[in-house]
C-alpha positions in Angstrom: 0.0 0.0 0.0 3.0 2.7 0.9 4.9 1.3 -2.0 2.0 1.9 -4.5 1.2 5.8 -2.6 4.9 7.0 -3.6 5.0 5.3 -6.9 1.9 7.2 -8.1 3.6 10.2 -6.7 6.5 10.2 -8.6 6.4 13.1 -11.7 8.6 12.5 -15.0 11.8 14.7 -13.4 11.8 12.3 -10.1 11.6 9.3 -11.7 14.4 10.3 -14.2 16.0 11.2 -11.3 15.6 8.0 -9.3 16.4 5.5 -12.5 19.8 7.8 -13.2 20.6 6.9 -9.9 19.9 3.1 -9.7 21.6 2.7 -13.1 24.5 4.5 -11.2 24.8 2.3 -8.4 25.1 -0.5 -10.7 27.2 0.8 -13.7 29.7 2.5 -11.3 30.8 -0.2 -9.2 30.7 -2.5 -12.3 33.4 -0.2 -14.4 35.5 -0.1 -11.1 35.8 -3.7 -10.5 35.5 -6.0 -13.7 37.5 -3.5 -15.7 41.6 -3.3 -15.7 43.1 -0.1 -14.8 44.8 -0.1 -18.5 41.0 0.5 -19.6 39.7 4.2 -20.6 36.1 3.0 -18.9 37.7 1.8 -15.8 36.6 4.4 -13.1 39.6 4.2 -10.3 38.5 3.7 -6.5 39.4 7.0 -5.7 37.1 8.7 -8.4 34.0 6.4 -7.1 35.0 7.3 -3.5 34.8 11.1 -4.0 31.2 10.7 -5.8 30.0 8.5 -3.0 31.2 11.4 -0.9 28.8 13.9 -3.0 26.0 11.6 -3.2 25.8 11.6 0.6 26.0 15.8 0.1 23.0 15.4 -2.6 21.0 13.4 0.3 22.0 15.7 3.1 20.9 18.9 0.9 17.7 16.6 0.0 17.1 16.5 3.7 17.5 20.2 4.0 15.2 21.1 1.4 12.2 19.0 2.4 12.0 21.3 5.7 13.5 24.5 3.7 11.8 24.6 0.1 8.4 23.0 1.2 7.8 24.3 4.5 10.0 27.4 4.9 12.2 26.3 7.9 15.7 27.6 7.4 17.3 25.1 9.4 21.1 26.1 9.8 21.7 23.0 12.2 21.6 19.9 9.6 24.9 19.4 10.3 24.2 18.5 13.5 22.0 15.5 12.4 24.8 14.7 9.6 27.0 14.2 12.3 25.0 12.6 14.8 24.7 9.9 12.0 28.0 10.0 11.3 28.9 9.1 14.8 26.5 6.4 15.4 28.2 4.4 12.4 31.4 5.5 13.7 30.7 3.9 16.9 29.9 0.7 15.2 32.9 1.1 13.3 34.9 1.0 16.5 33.6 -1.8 18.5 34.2 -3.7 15.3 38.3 -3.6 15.9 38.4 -5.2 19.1 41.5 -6.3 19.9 43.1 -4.9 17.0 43.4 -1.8 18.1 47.0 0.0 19.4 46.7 -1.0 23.4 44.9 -4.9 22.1 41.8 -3.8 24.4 38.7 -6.2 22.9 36.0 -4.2 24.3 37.6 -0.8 24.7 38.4 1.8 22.1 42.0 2.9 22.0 41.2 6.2 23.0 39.8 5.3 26.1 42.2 3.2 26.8 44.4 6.1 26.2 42.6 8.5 28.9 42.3 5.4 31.4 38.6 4.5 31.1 38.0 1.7 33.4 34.7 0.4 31.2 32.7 1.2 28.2 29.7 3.7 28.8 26.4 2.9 28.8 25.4 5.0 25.3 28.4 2.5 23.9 26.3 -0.7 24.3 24.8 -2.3 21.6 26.7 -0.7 19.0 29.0 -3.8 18.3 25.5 -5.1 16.5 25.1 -3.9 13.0 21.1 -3.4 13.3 21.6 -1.6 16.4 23.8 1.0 14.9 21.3 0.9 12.0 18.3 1.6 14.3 20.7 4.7 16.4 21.5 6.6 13.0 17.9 7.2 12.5 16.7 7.4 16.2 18.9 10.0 17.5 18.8 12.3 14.6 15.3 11.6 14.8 15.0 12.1 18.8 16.9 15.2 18.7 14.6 17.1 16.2 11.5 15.9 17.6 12.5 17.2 21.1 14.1 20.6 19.4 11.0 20.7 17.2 8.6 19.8 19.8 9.1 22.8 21.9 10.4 25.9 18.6 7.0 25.1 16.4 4.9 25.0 19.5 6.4 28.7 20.4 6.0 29.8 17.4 9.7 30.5 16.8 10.0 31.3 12.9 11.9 33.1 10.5 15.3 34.1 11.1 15.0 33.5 14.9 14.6 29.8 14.3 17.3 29.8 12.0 19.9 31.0 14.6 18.4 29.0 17.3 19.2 26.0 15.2 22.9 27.1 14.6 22.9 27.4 18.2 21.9 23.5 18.7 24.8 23.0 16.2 27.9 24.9 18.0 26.7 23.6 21.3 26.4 20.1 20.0 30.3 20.5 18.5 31.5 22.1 21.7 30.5 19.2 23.8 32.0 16.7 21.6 34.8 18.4 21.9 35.2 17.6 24.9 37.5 14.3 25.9 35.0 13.3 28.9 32.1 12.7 26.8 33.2 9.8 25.3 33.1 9.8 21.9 37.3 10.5 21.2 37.2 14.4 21.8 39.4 16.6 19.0 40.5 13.3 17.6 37.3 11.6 17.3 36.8 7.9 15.6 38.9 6.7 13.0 41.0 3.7 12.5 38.0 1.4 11.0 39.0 -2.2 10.2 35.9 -3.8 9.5 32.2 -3.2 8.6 29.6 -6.6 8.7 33.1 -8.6 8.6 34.3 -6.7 5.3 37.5 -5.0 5.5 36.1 -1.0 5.2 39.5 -0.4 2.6 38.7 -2.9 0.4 37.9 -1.9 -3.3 35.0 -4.1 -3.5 33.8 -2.8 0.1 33.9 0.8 -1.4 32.1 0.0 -4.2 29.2 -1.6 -2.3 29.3 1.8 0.0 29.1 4.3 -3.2 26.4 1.8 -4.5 24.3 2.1 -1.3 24.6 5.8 -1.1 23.3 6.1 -4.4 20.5 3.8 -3.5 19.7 5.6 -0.2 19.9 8.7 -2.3 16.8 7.2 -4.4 15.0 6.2 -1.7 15.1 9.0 -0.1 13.8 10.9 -3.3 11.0 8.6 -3.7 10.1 9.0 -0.2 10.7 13.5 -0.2 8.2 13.2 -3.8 5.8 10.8 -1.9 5.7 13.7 0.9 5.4 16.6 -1.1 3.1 15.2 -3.5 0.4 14.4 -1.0 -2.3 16.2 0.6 0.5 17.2 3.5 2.9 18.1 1.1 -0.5 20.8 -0.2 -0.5 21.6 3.4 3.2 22.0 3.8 3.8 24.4 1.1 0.7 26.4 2.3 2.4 26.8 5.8 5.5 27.9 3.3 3.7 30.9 1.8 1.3 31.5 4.1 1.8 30.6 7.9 -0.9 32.3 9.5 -4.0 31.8 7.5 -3.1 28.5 6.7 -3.0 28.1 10.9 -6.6 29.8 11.2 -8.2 27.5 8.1 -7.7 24.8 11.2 -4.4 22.8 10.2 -2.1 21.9 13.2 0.9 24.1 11.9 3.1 22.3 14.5 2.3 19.0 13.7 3.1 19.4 10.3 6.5 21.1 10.7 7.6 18.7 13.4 6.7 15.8 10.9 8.7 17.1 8.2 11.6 18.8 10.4 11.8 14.8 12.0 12.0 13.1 8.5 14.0 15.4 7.0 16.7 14.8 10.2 16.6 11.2 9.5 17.6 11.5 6.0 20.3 13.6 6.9 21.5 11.2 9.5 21.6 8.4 6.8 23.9 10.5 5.2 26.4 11.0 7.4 26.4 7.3 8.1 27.1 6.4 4.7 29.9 9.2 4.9 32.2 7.9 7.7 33.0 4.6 6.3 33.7 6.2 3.3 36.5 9.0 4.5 37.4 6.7 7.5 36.7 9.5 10.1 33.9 11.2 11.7 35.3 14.0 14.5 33.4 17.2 16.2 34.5 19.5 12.8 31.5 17.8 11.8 29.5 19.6 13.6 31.0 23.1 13.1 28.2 26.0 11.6 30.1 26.1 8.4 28.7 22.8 7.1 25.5 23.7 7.6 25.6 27.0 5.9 27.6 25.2 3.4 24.6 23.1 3.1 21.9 25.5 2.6 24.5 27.4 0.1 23.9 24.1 -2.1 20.5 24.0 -2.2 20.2 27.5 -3.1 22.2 26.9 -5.9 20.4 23.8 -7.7 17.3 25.2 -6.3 15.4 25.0 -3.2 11.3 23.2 -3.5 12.5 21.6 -6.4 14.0 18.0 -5.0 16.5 17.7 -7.8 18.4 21.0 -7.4 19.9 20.3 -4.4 20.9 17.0 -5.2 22.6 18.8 -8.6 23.4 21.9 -6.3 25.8 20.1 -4.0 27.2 17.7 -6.8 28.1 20.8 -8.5 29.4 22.8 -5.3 31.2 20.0 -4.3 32.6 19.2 -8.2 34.0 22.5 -7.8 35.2 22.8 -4.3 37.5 19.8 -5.6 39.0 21.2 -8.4 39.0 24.6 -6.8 40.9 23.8 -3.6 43.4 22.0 -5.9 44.5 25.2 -7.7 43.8 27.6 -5.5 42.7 26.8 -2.0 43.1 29.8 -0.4 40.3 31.7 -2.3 37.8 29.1 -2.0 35.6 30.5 0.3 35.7 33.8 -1.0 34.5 31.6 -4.3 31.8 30.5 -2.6 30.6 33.3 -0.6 30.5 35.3 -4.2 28.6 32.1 -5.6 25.9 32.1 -3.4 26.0 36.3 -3.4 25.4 36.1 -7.4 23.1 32.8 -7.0 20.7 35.3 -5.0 21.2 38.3 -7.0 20.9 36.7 -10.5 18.9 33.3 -10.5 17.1 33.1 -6.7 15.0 30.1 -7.6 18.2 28.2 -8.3 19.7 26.3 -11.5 16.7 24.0 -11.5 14.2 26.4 -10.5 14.9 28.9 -13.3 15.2 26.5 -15.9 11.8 25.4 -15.4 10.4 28.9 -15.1 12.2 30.0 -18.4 10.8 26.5 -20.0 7.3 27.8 -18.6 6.9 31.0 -19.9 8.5 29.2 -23.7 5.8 26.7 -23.5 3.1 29.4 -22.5 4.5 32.1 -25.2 4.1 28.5 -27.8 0.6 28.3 -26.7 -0.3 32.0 -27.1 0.8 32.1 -30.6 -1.0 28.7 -31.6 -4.5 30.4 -30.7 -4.6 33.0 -33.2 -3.6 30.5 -36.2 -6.0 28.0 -34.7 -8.7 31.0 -34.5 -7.6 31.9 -38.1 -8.1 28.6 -39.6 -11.6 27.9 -38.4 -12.9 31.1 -39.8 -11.4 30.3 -42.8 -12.8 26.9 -43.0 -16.4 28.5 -41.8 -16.2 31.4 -44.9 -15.2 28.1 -47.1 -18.9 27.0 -46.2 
């Protein structure tokens, strides 16, 4: 029944969208592995590796615009849930080495071996079981925006005060990681992954499955945004968007709504930053710092915010760029991007997505315009001929 509610919601562009990126996770990791390195269509591991990396961006700007382009919350803390997914992974990651690590502790990390912890924590329990960890990177993402959510939407914080209340939740969140007491490996934080379900996390082929499910959880996650959108919540959603207030007085629970969303949307994004960690081996409290966020909302912006595919090509492109950019010339890069999103809100606010549809609009609707008077012309011609 849910399966057959999000397929009828899907439009042409989604489901484009969704089969480019099933056909990527299987064509990718095919090139990659049956192909030799000698061969122009071989893709090398490192190449895959740095598009898995932007295809966790594409979900975590997905994430971000479901709450941002359909509902109008400017949420300037999804890097917090990112991270919070990140670590959750990361923690699985590390109870995975066991006695491999530095000091040969099986059941403590090496870092806490390192600062003389005498036993593992209670919050590290369970995570040496793969569908534990599973559950944790969507529960505490989850539990943290339903309790943040739960008490902003139901005092009415909006606008820009919600915005810097949720940057807030960010830079608190990355100063208590910071912090070597709290268990999770302080300025250093986890790294050193051997293993993940008994794979060894540097293998080629274990990369390969990693950039294949990102690109999977990438289309799910599209499926499941257009599914949202596309309903009679999504009609809702887009009314709180333009108009809070009289969409509140028509007798829609406002709060409910936005807490939905803002909970969803947080899972998504920590499904991203689980994929992430296995895939650049670290996840520390620079996760969490404002930048990323903003970063975040910068992509979106650019593809196109209330569209669902901009952001995904927003942060593919940013990140493209950042790439070759920081190669050449790393210390202007953020000036780069600071005058990126400056001209992006200047010059084309609805984004690379957004204004190609508009222009494609008003072509079809100019196209229609000029087919009525011929069609007028002809049928008093072919009346006169009687």
């Amino acid at each position: 029944m849910i399966t057959s509610f999000l397929l009828k919601s899907l439009d042409k562009r989604v489901s484009i969208a969704i089969i480019l990126l099933l056909a990527i996770a299987v064509l990718v990791p095919v090139l990659n592995m049956s192909l030799s390195a000698s061969n122009p269509l071989q893709i090398p591991t490192y190449v895959m590796q740095l598009f898995g990396k932007y295809l966790n961006y594409a979900l975590l700007a997905l994430a971000l615009d479901l709450v941002w382009g359909f509902c109008g919350i400017l949420s300037l803390g999804h890097g917090a849930f990112f991270a919070l997914g990140g670590y959750a992974m990361g923690m699985y990651l590390m109870r995975q080495i066991g006695s491999r690590g530095s000091y040969g502790d099986p059941i403590l990390p090496d870092f806490m071996v390192f600062l003389n912890w005498k036993s593992l924590p209670w919050f590290w329990h369970g995570f040496d079981m793969f569908w534990f960890a599973m559950i944790m990177v969507l529960f505490v993402p989850g539990l943290l925006a339903f309790i943040f959510g739960w008490f902003a939407f139901r005092s009415r914080v909006n606008g820009v005060y919600l915005s810097i209340i949720t940057q807030a939740m960010t830079y608190a969140l990355m100063l208590a990681f910071f912090r070597n007491d709290m268990g999770f490996g302080g300025n250093n934080g986890l790294t050193d992954f051997k293993d993940i379900i008994g794979f060894e996390v540097q293998a080629d082929s274990t990369r390969a499955v990693l950039f294949a499910a990102s690109a999977i959880a990438l289309a799910l996650s599209l499926l499941i945004a257009s599914g949202i959108v596309r309903s009679k919540a999504g009609k809702v959603l887009v009314g709180i968007r333009d108009a809070e207030s009289r969409t509140r007085f028509l007798g829609y629970r406002v709060e409910n709504y936005k807490l939905f969303t803002f909970v969803v949307s947080a899972m998504m994004a920590g499904v991203a930053g689980a994929l992430y960690v296995p895939q650049v081996g670290i996840i520390n409290p620079g996760e969490f710092a404002p930048g990323n966020s903003i970063e975040v909302v910068i992509w979106t912006a650019v593809g196109g915010r209330g569209t669902l595919i901009g952001p995904i090509l927003g942060a593919i492109l940013v990140n493209g760029g950042k790439t070759i950019f920081t190669a050449a010339w790393p210390e202007f890069w953020l000036f780069a991007l600071g005058a990126l999103f400056v001209a992006v809100t200047l010059f084309l606010p609805k984004g690379i997505v957004g204004t190609i549809a508009e222009l494609m609009a008003k072509r079809n609707a100019k196209a229609q315009a000029a087919e009525k008077p011929a069609d007028a012309t002809g049928a008093e011609q072919a009346e006169a001929a009687q």
